[in-house]
C-alpha positions in Angstrom: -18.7 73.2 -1.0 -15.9 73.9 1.8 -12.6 74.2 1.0 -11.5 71.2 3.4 -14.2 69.2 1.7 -12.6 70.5 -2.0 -9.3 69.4 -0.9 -10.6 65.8 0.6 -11.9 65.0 -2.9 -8.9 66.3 -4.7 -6.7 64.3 -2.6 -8.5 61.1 -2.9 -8.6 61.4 -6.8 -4.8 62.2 -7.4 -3.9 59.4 -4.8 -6.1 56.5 -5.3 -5.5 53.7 -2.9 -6.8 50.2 -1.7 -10.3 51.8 -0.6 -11.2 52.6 -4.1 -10.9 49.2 -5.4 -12.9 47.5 -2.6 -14.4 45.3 -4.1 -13.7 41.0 -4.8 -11.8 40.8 -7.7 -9.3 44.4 -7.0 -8.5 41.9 -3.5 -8.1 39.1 -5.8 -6.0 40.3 -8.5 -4.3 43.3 -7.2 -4.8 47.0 -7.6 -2.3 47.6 -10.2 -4.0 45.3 -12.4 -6.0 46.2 -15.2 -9.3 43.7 -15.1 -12.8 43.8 -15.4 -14.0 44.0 -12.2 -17.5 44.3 -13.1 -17.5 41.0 -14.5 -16.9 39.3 -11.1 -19.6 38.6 -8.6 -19.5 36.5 -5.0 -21.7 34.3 -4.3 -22.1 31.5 -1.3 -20.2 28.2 -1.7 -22.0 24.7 -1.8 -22.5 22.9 1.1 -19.8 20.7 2.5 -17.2 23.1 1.1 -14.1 24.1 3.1 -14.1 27.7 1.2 -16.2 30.5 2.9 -17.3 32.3 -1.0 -16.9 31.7 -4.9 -15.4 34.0 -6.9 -17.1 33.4 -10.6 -15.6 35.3 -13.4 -17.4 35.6 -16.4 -14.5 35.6 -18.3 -12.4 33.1 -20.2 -11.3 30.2 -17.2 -7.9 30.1 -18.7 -7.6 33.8 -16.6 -8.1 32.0 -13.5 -6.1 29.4 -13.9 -3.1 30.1 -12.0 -4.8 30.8 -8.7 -4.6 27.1 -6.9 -7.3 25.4 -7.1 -8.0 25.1 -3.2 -8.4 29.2 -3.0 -6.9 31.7 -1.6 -7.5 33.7 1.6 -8.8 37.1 1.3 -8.9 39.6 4.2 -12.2 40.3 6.0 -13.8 37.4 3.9 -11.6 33.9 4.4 -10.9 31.8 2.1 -12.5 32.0 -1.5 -12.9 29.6 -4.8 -12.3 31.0 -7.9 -14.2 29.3 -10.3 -15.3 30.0 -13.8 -19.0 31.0 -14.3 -19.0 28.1 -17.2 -17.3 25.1 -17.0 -14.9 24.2 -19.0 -14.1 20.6 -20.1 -10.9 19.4 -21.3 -10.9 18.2 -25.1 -9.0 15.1 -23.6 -10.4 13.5 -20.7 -8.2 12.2 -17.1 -8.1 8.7 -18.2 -6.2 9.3 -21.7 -3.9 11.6 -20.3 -2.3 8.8 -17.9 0.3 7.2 -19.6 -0.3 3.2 -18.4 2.3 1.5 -20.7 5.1 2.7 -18.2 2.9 2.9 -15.2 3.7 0.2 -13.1 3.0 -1.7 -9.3 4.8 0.0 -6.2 7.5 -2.4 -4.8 7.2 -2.8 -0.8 10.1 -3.9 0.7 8.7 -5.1 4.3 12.6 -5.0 6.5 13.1 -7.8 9.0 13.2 -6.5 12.8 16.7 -6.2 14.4 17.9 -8.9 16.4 18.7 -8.0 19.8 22.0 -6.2 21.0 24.1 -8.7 22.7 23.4 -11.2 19.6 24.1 -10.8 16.1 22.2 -13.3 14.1 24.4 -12.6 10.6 27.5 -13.6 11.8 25.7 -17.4 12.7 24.2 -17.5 9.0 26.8 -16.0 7.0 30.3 -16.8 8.6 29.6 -20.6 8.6 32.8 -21.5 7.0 35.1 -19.2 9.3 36.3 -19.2 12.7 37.2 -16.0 13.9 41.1 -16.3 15.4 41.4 -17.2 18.9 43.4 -15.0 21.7 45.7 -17.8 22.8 47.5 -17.7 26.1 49.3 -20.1 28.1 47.2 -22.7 29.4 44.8 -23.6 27.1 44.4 -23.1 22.8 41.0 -23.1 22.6 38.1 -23.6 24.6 34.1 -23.9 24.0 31.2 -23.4 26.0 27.3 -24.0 25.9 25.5 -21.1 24.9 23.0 -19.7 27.5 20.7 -19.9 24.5 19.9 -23.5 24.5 21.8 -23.9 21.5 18.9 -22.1 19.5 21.4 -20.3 17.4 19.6 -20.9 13.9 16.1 -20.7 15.1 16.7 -17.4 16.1 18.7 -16.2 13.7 16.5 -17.5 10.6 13.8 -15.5 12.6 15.6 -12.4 11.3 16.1 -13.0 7.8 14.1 -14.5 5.1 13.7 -17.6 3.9 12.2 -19.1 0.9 10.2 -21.5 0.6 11.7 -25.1 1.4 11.3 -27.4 -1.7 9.1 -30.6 -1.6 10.8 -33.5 -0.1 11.3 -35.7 -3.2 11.6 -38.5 -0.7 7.8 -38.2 0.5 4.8 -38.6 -1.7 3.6 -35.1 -3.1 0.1 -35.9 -0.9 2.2 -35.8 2.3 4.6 -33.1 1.6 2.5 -30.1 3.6 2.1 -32.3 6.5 6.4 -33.0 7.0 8.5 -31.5 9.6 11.8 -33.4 9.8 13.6 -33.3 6.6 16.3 -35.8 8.5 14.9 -39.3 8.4 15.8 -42.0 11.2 18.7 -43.6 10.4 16.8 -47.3 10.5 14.3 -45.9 8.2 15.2 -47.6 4.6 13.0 -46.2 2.9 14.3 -42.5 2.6 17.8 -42.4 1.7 20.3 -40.8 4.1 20.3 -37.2 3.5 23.9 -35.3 3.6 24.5 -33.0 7.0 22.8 -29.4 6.7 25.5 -27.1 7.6 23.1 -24.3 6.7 20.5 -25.3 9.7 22.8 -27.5 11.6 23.8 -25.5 14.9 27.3 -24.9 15.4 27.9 -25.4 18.9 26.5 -29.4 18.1 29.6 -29.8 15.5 31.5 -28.5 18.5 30.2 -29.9 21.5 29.4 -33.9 21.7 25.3 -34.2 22.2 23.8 -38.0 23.1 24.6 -41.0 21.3 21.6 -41.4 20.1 21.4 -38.5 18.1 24.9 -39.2 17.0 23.4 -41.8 15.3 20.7 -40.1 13.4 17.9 -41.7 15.7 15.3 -39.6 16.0 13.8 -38.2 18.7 10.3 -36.7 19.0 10.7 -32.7 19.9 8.3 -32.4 23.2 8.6 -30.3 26.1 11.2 -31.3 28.8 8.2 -31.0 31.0 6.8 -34.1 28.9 6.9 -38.0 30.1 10.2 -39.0 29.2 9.7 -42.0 27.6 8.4 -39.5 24.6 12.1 -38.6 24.1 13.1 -42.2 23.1 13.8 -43.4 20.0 11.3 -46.3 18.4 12.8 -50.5 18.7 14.2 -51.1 15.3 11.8 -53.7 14.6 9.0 -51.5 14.4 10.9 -50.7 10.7 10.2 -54.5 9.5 7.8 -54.6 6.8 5.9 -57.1 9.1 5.3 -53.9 11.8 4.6 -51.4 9.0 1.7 -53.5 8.1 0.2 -53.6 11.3 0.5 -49.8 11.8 -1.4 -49.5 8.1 -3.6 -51.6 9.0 -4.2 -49.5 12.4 -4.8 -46.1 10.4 -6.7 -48.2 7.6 -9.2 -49.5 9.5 -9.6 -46.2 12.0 -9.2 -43.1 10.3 -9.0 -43.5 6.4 -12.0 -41.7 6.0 -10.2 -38.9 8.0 -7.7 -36.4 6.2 -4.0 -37.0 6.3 -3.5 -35.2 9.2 -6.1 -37.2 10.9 -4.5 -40.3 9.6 -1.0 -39.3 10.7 -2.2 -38.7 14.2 -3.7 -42.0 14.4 -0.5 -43.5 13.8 1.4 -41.1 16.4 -0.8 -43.0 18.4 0.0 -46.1 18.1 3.5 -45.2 18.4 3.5 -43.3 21.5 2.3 -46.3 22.6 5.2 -48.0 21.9 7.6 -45.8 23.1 5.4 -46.0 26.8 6.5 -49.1 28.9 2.7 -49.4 29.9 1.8 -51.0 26.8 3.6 -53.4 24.7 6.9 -52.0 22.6 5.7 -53.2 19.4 3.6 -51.9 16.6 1.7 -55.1 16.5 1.4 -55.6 19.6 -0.3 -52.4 20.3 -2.5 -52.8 17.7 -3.9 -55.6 18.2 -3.8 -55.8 22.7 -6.3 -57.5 24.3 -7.4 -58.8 20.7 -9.5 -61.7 22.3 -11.7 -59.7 24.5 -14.4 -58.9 22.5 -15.6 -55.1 21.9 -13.4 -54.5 25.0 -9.9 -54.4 23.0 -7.6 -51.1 22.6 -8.8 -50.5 18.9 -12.6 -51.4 18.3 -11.7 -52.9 14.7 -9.3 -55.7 15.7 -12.5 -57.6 18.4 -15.8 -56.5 17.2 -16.5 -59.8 15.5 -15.9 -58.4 11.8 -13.6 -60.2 9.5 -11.9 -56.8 8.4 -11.0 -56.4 4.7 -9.3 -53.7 2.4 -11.8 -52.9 -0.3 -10.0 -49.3 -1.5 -6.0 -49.9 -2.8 -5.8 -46.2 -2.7 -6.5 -46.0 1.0 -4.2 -48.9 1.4 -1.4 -47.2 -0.5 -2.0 -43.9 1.8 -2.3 -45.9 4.6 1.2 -47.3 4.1 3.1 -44.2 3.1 1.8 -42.4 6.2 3.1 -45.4 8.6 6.3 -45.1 6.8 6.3 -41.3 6.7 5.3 -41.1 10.7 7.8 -44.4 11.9 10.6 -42.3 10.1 9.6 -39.1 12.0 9.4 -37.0 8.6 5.8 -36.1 10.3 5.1 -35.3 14.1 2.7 -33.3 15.2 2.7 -30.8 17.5 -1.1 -30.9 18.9 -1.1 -34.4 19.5 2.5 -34.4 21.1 2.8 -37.5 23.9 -1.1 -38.4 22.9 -2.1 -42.0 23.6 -5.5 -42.1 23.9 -8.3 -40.8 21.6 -11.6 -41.3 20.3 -14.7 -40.4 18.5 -16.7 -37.0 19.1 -19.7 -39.3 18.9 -18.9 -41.3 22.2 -17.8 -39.9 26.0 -15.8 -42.6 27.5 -15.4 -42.3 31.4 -11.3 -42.3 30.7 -11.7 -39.5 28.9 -12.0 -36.8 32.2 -8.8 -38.4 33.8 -6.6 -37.3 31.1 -5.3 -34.0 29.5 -7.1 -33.5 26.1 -4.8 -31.8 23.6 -6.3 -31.6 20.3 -9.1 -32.3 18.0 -8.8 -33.2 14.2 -11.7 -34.3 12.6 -14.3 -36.6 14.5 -11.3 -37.6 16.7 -10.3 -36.2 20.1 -6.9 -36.7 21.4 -5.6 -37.1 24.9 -2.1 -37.3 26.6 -2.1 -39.3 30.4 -1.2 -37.3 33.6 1.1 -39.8 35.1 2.9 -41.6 31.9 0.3 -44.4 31.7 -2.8 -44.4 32.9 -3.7 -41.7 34.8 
C-alpha cells in the first residue's frame, strides 16, 4: 500500500466524522450517541401517510418516545416516523384517563353587532330616567325636535341588545298567547284591564312630542304601511265592543273557520273587521256579517243565506270563537299577512273577484285578498 493511501486510512480512523455513521438511526439520534444502530432498519411508510419512511427500532418504545410523534426530517431522506417494531399498549386505555367529572360544555357567548356611528342605542335603553343638561342661551330653554328616524328609537336599539323572552299575557287565554302582538289593549276593550305605560319600550320623543288624539287615548290603530288604504289606520266604532257585536263576530269565525287553526280563525275575524273600518261596507260587526242576508247563496258569508238553520254543536269552538273576537276587536292580535284584507275564500273555489284584487296570504284552505282601490277594485 502507498504511503498517501496509509495516511488516508490513518486519518479517517483517528478523526471519525458524520460519514462513518451514515446510516438511519446515527441521523436520528446523533453521532455522539452511543445506540444500537444495528437494531434499526427503514422501511416504506403506509399508504396515505404524510411521512416519506419508518424508522422501527427493535428496542424498548419508551426509547423513542421523545421524538414527536409526527416525525422528524432527516436530510437526503424527508420526513421519517419513528415507530416501535412492537406495539405497545397502554395498561390504561384513552377513555379512563379523561377526567369527565370536571369536564364540562364550552360556553359561547354570540356578541350583538355595533350599532351604527352617528347613533348610540345604549344611551336610549339605559339612560331612561335622565336627561342630559341642556346648553341654555338666551332665547329659548329647551327645545325638541322629531328624529329623522321616524321615531324608531327602541326598535332599533332593542335590535342591538338582547331580550328575553316576553312573558305570557295573563290577560289572554294560554291558547292565544303565540299568536299576540299588542300587549296594549284598546282602551274600549273591557275585557283586558288597562295596562300601566311601558317606559321600557315606550319611545321617548312620544312623551316629548304630542302624537294624534287618538292614540292619546289608547285607541288602537292597526300598524300598516303608509302606502295602505287609509281607512286601515282608523280606530273600530265603540259599539263593535257590545257583547251584542262580539256575538256576531263569533258567530262569523264559528261558522267559517273553526275547523281552521287559530291563526286561521283570527284572520277571519280581521276580516270582518277591515270591513268595518272600510266605508264600502256597513260599519258594524253585524252588519257585515250578515249583508245581503236575504239573497240567497248570493250573501257576503255563505253561512248566514244558504238556507241552513245554523247551530253551535261544539262549546269548545264556541268558547274559542269568542276569545279570538275579543282578542282581535281589542287589537292584542293583528296579523301582518293579511294586513288591509277584505276578501277571501276557499282554495277549493276560483271566484271571478278573485284576479281584480292583490292576494296577500294563504293560511289554511283560505286565501286572502286586499282591494286595489279601497273597495272594490
Amino acid at each position: 500500500m502507498s504511503a498517501p493511501a496509509v495516511l488516508a486510512v490513518a486519518f479517517f480512523i483517528s478523526n471519525p466524522t458524520t460519514i462513518a455513521l451514515q446510516d438511519i438511526s446515527g441521523l436520528l439520534i446523533g453521532e455522539d450517541a452511543k445506540a444500537p444502530r444495528w437494531n434499526t432498519f427503514l422501511t416504506a411508510s403506509g399508504p396515505g401517510s404524510i411521512h416519506q419512511a419508518e424508522a422501527r427500532f427493535d428496542i424498548d418504545p419508551t426509547v423513542t418516545g421523545s421524538i414527536a410523534s409526527t416525525g422528524i426530517d432527516t436530510p437526503g431522506i424527508g420526513r421519517v416516523i419513528v415507530t416501535p417494531a412492537k406495539a405497545e399498549v397502554a395498561e390504561t386505555p384513552d377513555e379512563a384517563r379523561i377526567n369527565r367529572a370536571e369536564k364540562t360544555g364550552r360556553i359561547v357567548s354570540v356578541a350583538p353587532a355595533a350599532p351604527p356611528r352617528d347613533f348610540s342605542a345604549g344611551s336610549v335603553l339605559e339612560r331612561q330616567s335622565r336627561l342630559m343638561q341642556p346648553a341654555f342661551d338666551h332665547e329659548s330653554m329647551m327645545a325638541f325636535a322629531r328624529p329623522k328616524i321616524g321615531g324608531k328609537e327602541i326598535q332599533i336599539a332593542t335590535a342591538f341588545h338582547k331580550r328575553s323572552k316576553p312573558a305570557d299575557d295573563p290577560q289572554v287565554p294560554v291558547m292565544l298567547a303565540s299568536l299576540v302582538t299588542n300587549d296594549r289593549a284598546d282602551s274600549l276593550a273591557t275585557a283586558y284591564a288597562p295596562s300601566e305605560p311601558d317606559f321600557a319600550r315606550q319611545s321617548p320623543f312620544r312623551s316629548l312630542l304630542k302624537e294624534p288624539e287618538v292614540e292619546e287615548q289608547g285607541r288602537f290603530i292597526p300598524p300598516v304601511p303608509k302606502n295602505d288604504h287609509p281607512w286601515a289606520r282608523i280606530p273600530l266604532p265603540p259599539v263593535v265592543f257590545t257583547a251584542k257585536e262580539q256575538k256576531c263576530l263569533a258567530e262569523g269565525i264559528y261558522f267559517e273557520a273553526r275547523g281552521e287553526k287559530l291563526e286561521g280563525q283570527a284572520a277571519v275575524a280581521q276580516v270582518i273587521l277591515n270591513r268595518v273600518r272600510n266605508p264600502t261596507f256597513p260599519n258594524t260587526i253585524c252588519g257585515v256579517v250578515y249583508q245581503n242576508v236575504t239573497w240567497h247563496n248570493r250573501c257576503q258569508f255563505s253561512f248566514a243565506c244558504d238556507g241552513k238553520k245554523e247551530r253551535i254543536n261544539s262549546p269548545s269552538h264556541w268558547k274559542t270563537a269568542q276569545d279570538i273576537a275579543m282578542a282581535v276587536t281589542a287589537g292584542k292580535i293583528w296579523l301582518d299577512d293579511v294586513g288591509s284584507a277584505t276578501h277571501y275564500h276557499a282554495v277549493y273555489v276560483r271566484p271571478r273577484w278573485a284576479r281584480s284584487m292583490q292576494r296577500k296570504t294563504r293560511i289554511g284552505l283560505h286565501i286572502f285578498y286586499r282591494t286595489y282601490g279601497g273597495g272594490w277594485s
